[in-house]
C-alpha positions, 0 to 999 in steps of 0.5 A: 323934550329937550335935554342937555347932551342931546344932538339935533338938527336945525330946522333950516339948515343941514347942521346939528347941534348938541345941546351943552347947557339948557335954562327955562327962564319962563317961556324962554329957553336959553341954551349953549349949544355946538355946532357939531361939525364946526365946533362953533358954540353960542348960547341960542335965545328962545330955543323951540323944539319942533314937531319934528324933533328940530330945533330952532332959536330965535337969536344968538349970542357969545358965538365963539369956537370951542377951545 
């Protein structure tokens, strides 16, 4: 289960991501996340969380870096 403060490892690339804010809007989840190495932040649509613990999104928005 996700969890706002959690880090986790996309499934698709070597970058981790902490999870800042998270809202479950039906079946859609919605997040701010940070690229924990970059700093970058964006809020991902349709964040999944796999089998494995990694998470994926189904597209971003409001990318930006951190201040």
């Amino acid at each position: 289960m996700l969890k706002v403060g959690q880090i986790r490892r996309h499934s698709r690339m070597d970058s981790y991501f902490q999870i800042l804010e998270l809202e479950q809007n039906g079946r859609c989840t919605t997040a701010l996340i940070k690229n924990t190495s970059s700093g970058w932040v964006c809020k991902a649509h349709y964040l999944l969380e796999n089998q494995d613990g990694t998470i994926e999104w189904g597209y971003s928005t409001e990318g930006r870096f951190a201040s």
